[in-house]
Biopython code that builds the backbone (N, CA, C, O; Angstrom):
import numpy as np
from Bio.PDB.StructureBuilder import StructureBuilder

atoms = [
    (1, "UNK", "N", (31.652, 12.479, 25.110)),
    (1, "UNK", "CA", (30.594, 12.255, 24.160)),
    (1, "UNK", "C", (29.409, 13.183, 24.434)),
    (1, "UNK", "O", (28.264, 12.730, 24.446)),
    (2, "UNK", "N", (29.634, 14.299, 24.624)),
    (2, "UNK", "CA", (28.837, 15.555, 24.972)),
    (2, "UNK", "C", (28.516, 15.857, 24.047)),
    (2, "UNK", "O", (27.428, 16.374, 24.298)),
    (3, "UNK", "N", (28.747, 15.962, 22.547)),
    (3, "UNK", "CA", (28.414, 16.194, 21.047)),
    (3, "UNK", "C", (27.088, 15.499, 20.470)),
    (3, "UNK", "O", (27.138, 14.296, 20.212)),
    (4, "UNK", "N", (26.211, 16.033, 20.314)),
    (4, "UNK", "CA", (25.113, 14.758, 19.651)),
    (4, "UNK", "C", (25.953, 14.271, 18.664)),
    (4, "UNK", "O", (26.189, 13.071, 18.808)),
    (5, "UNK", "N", (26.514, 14.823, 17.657)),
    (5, "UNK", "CA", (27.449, 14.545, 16.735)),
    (5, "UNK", "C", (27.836, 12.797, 16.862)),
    (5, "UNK", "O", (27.352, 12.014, 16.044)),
    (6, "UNK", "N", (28.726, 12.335, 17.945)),
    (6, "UNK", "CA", (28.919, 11.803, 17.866)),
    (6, "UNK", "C", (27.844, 10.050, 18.642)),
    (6, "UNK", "O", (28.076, 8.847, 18.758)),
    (7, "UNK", "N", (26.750, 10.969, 18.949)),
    (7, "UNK", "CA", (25.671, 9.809, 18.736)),
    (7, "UNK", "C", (25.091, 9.542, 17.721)),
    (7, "UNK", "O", (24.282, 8.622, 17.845)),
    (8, "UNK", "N", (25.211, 10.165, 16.331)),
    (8, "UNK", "CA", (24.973, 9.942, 15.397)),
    (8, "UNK", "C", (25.839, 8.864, 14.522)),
    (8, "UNK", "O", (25.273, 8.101, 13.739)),
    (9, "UNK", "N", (27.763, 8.860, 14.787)),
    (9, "UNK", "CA", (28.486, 8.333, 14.541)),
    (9, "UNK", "C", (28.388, 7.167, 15.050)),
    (9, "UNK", "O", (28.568, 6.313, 14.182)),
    (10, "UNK", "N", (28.113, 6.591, 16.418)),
    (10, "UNK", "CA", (27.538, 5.395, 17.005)),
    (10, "UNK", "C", (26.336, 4.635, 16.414)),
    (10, "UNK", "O", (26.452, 3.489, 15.980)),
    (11, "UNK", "N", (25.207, 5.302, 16.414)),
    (11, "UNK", "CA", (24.202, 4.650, 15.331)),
    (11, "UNK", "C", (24.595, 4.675, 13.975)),
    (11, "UNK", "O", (23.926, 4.038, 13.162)),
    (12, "UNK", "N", (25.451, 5.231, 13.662)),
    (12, "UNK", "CA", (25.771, 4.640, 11.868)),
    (12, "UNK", "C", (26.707, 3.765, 12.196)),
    (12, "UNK", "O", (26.467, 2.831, 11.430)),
    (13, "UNK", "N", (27.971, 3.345, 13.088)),
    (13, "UNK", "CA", (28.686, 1.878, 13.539)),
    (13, "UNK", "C", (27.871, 0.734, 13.438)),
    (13, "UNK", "O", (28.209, -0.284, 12.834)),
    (14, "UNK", "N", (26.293, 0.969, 14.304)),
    (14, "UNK", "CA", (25.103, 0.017, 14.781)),
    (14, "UNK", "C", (25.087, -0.224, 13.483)),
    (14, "UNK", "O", (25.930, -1.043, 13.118)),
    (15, "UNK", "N", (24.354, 0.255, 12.608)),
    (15, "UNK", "CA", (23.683, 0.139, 11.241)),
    (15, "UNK", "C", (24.408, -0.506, 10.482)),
    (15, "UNK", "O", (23.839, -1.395, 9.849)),
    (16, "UNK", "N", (25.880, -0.318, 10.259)),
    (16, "UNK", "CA", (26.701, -0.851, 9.443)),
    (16, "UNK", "C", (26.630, -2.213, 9.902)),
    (16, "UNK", "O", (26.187, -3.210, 9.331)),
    (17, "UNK", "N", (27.151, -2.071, 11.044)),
    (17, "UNK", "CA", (26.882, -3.728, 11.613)),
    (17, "UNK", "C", (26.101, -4.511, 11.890)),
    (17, "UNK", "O", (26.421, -5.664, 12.182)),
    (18, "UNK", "N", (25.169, -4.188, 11.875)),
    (18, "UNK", "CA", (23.763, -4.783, 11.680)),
    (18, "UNK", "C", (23.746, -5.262, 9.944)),
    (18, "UNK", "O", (23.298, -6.395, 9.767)),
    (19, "UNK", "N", (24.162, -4.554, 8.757)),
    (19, "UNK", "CA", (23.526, -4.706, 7.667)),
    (19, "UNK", "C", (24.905, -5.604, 7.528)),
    (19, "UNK", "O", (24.637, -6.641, 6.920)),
    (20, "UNK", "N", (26.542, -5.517, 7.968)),
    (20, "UNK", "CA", (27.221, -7.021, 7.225)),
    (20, "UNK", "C", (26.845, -7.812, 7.929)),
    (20, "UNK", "O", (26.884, -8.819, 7.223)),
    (21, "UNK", "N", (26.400, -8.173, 9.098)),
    (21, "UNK", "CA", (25.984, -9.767, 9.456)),
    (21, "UNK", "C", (24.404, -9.572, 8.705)),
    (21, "UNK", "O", (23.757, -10.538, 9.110)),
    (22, "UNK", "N", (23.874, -9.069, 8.153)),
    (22, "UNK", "CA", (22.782, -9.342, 7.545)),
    (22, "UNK", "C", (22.916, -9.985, 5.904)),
    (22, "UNK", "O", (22.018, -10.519, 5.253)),
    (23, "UNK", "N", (24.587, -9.693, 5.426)),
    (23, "UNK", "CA", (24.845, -10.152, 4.856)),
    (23, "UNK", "C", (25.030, -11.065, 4.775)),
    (23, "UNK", "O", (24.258, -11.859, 4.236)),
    (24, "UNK", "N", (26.497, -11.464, 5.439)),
    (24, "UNK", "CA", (27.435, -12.393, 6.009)),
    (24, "UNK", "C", (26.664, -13.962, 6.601)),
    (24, "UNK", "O", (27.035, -15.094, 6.291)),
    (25, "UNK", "N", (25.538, -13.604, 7.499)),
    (25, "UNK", "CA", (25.037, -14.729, 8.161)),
    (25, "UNK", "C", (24.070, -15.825, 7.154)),
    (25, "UNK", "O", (24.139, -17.035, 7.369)),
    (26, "UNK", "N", (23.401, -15.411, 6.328)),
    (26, "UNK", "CA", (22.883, -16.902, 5.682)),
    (26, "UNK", "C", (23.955, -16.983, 4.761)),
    (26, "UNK", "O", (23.650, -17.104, 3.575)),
    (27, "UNK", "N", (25.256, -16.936, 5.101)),
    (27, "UNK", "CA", (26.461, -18.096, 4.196)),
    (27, "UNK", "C", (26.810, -19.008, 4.964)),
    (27, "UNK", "O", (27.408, -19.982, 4.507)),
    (28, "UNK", "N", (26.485, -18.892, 6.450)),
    (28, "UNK", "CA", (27.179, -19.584, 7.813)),
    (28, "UNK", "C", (25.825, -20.717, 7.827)),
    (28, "UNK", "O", (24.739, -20.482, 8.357)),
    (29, "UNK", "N", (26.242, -22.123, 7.027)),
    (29, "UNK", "CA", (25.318, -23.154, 7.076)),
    (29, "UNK", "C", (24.711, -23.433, 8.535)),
    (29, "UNK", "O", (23.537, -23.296, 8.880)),
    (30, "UNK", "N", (25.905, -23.899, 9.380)),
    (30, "UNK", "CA", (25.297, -24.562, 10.507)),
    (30, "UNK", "C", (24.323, -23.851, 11.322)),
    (30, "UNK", "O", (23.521, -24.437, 12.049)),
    (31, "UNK", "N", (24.414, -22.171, 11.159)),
    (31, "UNK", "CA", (23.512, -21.280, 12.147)),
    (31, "UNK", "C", (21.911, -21.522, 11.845)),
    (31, "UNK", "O", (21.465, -21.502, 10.698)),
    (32, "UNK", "N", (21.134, -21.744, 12.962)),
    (32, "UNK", "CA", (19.591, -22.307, 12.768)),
    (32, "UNK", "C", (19.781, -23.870, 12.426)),
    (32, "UNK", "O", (18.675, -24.373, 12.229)),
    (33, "UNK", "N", (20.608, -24.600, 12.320)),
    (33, "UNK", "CA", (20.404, -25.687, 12.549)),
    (33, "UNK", "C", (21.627, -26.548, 13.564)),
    (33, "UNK", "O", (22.484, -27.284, 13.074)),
    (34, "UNK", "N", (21.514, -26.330, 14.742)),
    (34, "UNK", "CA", (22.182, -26.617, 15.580)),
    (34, "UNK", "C", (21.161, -28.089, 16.101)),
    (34, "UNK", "O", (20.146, -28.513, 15.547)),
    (35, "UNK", "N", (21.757, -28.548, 17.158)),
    (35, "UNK", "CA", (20.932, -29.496, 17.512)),
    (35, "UNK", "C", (20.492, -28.784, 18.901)),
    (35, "UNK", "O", (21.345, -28.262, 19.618)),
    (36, "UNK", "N", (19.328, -28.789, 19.194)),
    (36, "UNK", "CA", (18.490, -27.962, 20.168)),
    (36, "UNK", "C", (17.401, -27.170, 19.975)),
    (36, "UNK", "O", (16.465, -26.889, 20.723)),
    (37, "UNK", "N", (17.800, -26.684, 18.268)),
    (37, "UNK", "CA", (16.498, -26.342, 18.086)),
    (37, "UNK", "C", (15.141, -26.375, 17.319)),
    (37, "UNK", "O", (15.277, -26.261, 16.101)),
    (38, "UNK", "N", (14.060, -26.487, 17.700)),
    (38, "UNK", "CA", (12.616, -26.851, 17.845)),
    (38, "UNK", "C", (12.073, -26.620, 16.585)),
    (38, "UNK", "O", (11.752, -25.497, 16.196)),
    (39, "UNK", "N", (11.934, -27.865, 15.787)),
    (39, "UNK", "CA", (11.343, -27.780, 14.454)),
    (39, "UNK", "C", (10.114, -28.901, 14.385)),
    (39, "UNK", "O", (10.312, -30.114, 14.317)),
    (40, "UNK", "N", (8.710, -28.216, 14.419)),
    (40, "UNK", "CA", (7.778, -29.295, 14.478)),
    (40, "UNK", "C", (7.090, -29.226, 13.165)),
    (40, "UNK", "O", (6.685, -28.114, 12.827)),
    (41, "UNK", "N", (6.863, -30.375, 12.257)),
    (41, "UNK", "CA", (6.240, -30.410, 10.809)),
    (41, "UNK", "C", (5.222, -31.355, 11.245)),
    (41, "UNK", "O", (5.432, -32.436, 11.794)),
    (42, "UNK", "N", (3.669, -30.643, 10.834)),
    (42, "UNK", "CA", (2.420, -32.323, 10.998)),
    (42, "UNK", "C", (1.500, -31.564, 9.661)),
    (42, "UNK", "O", (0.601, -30.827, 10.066)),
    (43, "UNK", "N", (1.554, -31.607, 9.048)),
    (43, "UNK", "CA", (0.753, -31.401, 7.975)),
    (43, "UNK", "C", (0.571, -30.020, 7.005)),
    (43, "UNK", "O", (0.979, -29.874, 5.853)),
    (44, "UNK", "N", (-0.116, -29.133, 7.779)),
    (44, "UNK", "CA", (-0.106, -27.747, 7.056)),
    (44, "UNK", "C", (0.658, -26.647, 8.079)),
    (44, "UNK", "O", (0.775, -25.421, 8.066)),
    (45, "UNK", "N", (1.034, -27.532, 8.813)),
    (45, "UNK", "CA", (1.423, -26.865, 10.023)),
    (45, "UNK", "C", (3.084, -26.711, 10.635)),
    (45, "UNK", "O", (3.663, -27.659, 11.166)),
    (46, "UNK", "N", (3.592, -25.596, 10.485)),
    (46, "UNK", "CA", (5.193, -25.797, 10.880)),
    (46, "UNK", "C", (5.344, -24.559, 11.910)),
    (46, "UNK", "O", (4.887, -23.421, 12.013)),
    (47, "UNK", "N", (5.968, -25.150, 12.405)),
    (47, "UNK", "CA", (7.229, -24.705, 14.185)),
    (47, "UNK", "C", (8.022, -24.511, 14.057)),
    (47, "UNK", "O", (8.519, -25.513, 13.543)),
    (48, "UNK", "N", (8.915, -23.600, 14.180)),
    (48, "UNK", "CA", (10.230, -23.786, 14.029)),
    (48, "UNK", "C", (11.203, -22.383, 15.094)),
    (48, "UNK", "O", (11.516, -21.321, 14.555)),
    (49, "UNK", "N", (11.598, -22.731, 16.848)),
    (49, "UNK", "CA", (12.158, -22.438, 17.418)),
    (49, "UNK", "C", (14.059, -22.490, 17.742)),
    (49, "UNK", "O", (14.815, -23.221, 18.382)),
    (50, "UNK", "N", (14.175, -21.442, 17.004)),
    (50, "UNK", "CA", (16.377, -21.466, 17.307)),
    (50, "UNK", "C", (16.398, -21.365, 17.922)),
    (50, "UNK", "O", (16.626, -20.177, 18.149)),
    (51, "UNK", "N", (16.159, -22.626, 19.803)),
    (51, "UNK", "CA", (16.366, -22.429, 20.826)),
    (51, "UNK", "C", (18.390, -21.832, 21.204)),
    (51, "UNK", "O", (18.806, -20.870, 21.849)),
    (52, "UNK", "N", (19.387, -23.291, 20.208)),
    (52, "UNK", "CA", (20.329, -23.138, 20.558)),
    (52, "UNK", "C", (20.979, -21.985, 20.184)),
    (52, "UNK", "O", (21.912, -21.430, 20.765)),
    (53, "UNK", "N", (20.254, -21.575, 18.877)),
    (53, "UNK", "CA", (21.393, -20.594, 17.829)),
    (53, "UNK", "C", (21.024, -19.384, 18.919)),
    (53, "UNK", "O", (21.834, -18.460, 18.996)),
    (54, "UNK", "N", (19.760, -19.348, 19.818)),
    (54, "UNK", "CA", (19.652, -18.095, 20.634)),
    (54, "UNK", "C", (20.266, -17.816, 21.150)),
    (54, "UNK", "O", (20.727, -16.678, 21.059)),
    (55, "UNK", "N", (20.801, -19.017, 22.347)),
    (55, "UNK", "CA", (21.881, -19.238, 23.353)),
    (55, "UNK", "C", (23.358, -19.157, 22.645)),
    (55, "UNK", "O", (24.379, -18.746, 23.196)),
    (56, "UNK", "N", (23.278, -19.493, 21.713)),
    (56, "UNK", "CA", (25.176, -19.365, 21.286)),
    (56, "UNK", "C", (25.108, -17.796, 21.084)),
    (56, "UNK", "O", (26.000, -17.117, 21.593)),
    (57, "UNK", "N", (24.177, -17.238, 20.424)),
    (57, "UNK", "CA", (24.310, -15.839, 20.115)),
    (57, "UNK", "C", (24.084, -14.908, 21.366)),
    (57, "UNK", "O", (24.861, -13.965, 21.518)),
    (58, "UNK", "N", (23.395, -15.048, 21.977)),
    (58, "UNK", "CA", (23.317, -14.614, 23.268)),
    (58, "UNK", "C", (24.843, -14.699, 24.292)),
    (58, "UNK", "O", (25.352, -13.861, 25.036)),
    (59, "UNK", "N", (25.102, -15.588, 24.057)),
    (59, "UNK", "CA", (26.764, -16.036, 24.500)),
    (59, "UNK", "C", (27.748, -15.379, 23.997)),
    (59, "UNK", "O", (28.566, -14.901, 24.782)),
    (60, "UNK", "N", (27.924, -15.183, 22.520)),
    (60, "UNK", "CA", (28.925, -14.028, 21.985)),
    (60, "UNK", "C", (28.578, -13.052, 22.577)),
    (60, "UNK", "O", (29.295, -12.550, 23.442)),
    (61, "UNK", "N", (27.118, -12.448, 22.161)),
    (61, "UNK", "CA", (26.874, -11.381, 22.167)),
    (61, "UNK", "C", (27.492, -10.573, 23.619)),
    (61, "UNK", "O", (28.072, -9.492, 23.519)),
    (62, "UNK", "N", (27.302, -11.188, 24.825)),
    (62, "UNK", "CA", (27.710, -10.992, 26.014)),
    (62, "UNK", "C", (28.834, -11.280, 26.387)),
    (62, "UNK", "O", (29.083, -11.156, 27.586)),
    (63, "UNK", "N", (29.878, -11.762, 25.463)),
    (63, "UNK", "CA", (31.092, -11.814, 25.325)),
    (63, "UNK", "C", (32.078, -10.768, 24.747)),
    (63, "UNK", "O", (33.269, -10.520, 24.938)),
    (64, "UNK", "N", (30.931, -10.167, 23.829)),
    (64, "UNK", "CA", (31.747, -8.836, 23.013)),
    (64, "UNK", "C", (31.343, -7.611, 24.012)),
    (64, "UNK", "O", (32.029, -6.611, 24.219)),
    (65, "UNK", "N", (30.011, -7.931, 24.612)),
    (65, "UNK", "CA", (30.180, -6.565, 25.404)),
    (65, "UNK", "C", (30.844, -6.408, 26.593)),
    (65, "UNK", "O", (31.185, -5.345, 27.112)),
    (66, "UNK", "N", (31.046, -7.787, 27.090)),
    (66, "UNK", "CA", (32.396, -7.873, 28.020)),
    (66, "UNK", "C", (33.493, -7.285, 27.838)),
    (66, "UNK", "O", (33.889, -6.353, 28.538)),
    (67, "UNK", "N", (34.324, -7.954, 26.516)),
    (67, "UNK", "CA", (35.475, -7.276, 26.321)),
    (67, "UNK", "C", (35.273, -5.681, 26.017)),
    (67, "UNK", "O", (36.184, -4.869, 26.183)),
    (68, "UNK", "N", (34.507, -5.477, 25.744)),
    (68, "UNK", "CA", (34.143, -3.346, 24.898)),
    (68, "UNK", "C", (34.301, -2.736, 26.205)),
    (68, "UNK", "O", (35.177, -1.895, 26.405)),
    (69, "UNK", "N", (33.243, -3.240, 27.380)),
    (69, "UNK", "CA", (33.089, -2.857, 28.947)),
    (69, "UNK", "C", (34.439, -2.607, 29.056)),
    (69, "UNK", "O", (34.985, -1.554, 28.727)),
    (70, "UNK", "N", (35.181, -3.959, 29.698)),
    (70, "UNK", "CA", (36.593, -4.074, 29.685)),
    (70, "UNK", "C", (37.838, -3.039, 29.592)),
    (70, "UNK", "O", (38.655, -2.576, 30.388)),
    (71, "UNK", "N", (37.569, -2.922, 28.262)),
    (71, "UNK", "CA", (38.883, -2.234, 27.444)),
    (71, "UNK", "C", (38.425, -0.489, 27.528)),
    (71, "UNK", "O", (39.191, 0.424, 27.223)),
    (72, "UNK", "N", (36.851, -0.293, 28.066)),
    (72, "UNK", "CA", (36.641, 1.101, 27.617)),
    (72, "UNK", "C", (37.178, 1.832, 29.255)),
    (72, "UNK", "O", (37.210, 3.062, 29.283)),
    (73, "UNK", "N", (37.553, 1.118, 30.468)),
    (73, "UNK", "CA", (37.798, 1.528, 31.545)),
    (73, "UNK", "C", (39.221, 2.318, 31.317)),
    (73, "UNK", "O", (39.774, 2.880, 32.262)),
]
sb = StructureBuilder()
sb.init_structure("model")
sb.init_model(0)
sb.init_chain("A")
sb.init_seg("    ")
for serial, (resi, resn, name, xyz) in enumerate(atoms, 1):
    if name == "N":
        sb.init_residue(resn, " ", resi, " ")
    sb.init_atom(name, np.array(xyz, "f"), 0.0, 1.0, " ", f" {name:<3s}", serial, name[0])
structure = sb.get_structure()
């Protein structure tokens, strides 16, 4: 990967994949409402922390770069 060339091909992979789960993800009901995370309502005033959806995503996320690590040896 000595080519800039093909760091350009890597950030357009990123991008693509970034923009279908930008699609894809508000069809997935349960994501942001897991039980864990932090929704406070008192008047004019709202909170609202995706403690769990952080941690599950954080959990794939370090699951896919496991296997990529993995398989790229």
């Amino acid at each position: 990967m000595n080519h800039p060339g093909w760091s350009l091909v890597v950030i357009g992979r990123l991008l693509m994949g970034v923009g279908l789960l930008w699609i894809v993800l508000p069809f997935v009901p349960w994501l942001g409402k897991l039980p864990g995370d932090i929704a406070i309502e008192r008047g004019n005033f709202q909170f609202y922390f995706p403690a769990m959806t952080c941690i599950l995503l954080s959990v794939v996320v370090t699951g896919i770069m496991w296997v990529v690590r993995f398989f790229s040896r």
